[in-house]
N, C-alpha and C positions, 0 to 999 in steps of 0.2 A: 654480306655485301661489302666490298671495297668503296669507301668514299674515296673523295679526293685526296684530304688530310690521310688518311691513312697510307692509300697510293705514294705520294710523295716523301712521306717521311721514311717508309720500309725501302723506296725503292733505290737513294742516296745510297745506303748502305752495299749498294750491289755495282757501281759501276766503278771503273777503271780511274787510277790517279791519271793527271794529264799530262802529257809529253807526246802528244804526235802520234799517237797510235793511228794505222791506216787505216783500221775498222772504227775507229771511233768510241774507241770500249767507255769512254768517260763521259758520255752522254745516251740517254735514255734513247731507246728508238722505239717508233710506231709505225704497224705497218697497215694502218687502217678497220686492223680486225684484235690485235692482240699487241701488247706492251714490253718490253725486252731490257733489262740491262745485264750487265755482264763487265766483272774485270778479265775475260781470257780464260779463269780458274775456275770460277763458277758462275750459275747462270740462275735468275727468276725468270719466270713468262706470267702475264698476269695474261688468261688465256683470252677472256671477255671486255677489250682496252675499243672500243669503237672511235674514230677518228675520221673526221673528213677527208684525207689526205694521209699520204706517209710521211713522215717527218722524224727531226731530231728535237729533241729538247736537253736542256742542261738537268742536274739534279734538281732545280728549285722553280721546273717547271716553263722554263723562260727559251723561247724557240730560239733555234741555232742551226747554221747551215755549215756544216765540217764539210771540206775538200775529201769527203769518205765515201767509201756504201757501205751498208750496213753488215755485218757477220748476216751469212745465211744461217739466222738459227734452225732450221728444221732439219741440218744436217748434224746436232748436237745432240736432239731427243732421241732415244735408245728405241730402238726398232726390235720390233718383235720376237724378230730372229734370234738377235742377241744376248734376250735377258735370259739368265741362267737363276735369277731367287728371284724372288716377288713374294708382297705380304701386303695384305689390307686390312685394317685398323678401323671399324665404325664407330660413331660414338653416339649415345643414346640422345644425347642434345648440345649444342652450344656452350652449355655451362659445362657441362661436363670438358666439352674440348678445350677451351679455352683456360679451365684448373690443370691438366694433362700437360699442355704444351706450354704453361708456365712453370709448370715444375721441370720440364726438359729444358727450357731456357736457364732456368736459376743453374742447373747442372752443369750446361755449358758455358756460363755467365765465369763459374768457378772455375771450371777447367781455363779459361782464359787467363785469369788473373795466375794462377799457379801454373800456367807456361808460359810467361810476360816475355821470361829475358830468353825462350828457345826460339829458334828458329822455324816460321811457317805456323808457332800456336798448336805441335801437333797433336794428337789422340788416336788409338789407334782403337777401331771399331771392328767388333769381331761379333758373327753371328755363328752360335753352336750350341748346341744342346736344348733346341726349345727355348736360347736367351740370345739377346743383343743388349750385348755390354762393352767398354769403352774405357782404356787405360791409359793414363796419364801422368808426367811427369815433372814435377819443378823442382826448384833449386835444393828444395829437401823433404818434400811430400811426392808420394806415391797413392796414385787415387786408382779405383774397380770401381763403377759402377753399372749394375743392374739396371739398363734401362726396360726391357721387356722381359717379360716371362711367360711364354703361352708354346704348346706343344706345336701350333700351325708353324712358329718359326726351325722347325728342326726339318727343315728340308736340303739344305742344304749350308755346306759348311763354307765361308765367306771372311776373309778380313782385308783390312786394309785402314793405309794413315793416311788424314784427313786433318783439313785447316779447324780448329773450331773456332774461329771466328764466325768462315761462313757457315754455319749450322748452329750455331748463336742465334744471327742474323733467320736464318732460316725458320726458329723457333718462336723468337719473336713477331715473326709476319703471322705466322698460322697464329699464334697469344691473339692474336687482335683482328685477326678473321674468321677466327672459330670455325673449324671446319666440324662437318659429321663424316668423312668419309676422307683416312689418308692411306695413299698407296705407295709401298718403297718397291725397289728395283733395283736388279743389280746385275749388271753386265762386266764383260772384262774386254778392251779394248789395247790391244798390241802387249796383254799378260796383265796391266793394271785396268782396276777394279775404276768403276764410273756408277756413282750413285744419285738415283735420281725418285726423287718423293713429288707426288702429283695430289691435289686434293680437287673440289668443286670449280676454284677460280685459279689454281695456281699449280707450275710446275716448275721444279727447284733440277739442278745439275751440278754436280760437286766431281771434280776430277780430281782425282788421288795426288798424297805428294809421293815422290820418288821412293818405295821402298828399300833400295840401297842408300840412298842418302845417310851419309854418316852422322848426322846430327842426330838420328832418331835409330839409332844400333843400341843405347839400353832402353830403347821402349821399346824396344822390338823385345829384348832378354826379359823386359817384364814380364811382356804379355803374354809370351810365351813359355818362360817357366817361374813366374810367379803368380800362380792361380791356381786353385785346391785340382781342376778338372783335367790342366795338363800334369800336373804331379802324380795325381793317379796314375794318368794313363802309363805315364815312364815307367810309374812302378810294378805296372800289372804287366807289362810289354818283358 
């Protein structure tokens, strides 16, 4: 169950700095059934947000009426058609979720801090071999980490760089929602990758940063030939 206090403190974290945006990205929306924020780059839906009325609020809860309409979010959620991976995650209770996606948070907590001074906070997320694991880069550490390990994820081979901020952010909502049941996905919209995790109350939308983007050209040479799985493969090729 989402309280209030919890709602409000996870949901700051998700909306836009302010300067005029025309959709409003830096205030929470509601549209009488479900709760929305979003900076433009990634998105929550809190799916069961019930409200008299549709309205804006600021992050701290406090009504506001922007010269906006809202982003159509329902043109953001990945459509059937599209998704190319998908993976579901049960979990046998509460405790258990909420130790799981504390330990993913501490993970991405680090990756933040050892990409402070890069641009965008990147990491680059790669699903292959039955793993989803996620490589990163600071000022003089080079981090691999193993987040999953289960044969269902070898369906399909998938990467792409991503802000960890917002999946920080993302890790910590689910820490304090505890879910038993989280679903990833993964579509590719005009070539880049668009990742989106859905659980009981919540669905997350994260859009890729630039894979050309020059800032992240040796995280790109990491993750690509510094890992024991592509060094094989070169070798046996």
């Amino acid at each position: 169950m989402i309280t209030p206090g919890i709602f409000y403190k996870q949901m700051k974290n998700w909306v836009g700095k302010p300067g005029g945006h025309p959709k409003g990205i830096e205030y929470l929306y509601f549209d009488k059934k479900k709760a929305f924020a979003t900076d433009a780059n990634a998105i929550v839906i809190v799916k069961d947000w019930p409200t008299a009325k549709a309205h804006f609020e600021d992050a701290k809860g406090t009504l506001v009426e922007p010269p906006c309409t809202p982003i159509t979010f329902e043109n953001v959620s990945l459509k059937e058609a599209e998704i190319c991976w998908s993976y579901k995650r049960n979990f046998v209770s509460q405790t258990q979720s909420k130790k799981f996606f504390e330990i993913w948070k501490n993970a991405l907590d680090f990756v933040k801090k050892l990409t402070k001074n890069r641009k965008y906070n990147p990491l680059i997320l790669e699903c292959k071999n039955g793993k989803l694991t996620f490589y990163s880069i600071g000022d003089s550490v080079k981090s691999k980490v193993v987040l999953l390990e289960d044969p269902a994820l070898d369906t399909n081979h998938w990467e792409g760089a991503f802000n960890s901020n917002y999946l920080s952010n993302a890790f910590s909502f689910l820490a304090e929602t505890e879910p038993v049941l989280l679903s990833f996905r993964m579509a590719f919209r005009k070539d880049h990758p668009v990742l989106e995790m859905e659980t009981e109350d919540l669905i997350f939308a994260f859009a890729c940063i630039n894979k050309a983007a020059e800032e992240l050209h040796d995280l790109w040479a990491f993750a690509r030939y510094g890992n024991d799985d592509r060094e094989e493969e070169a070798f046996l090729s």
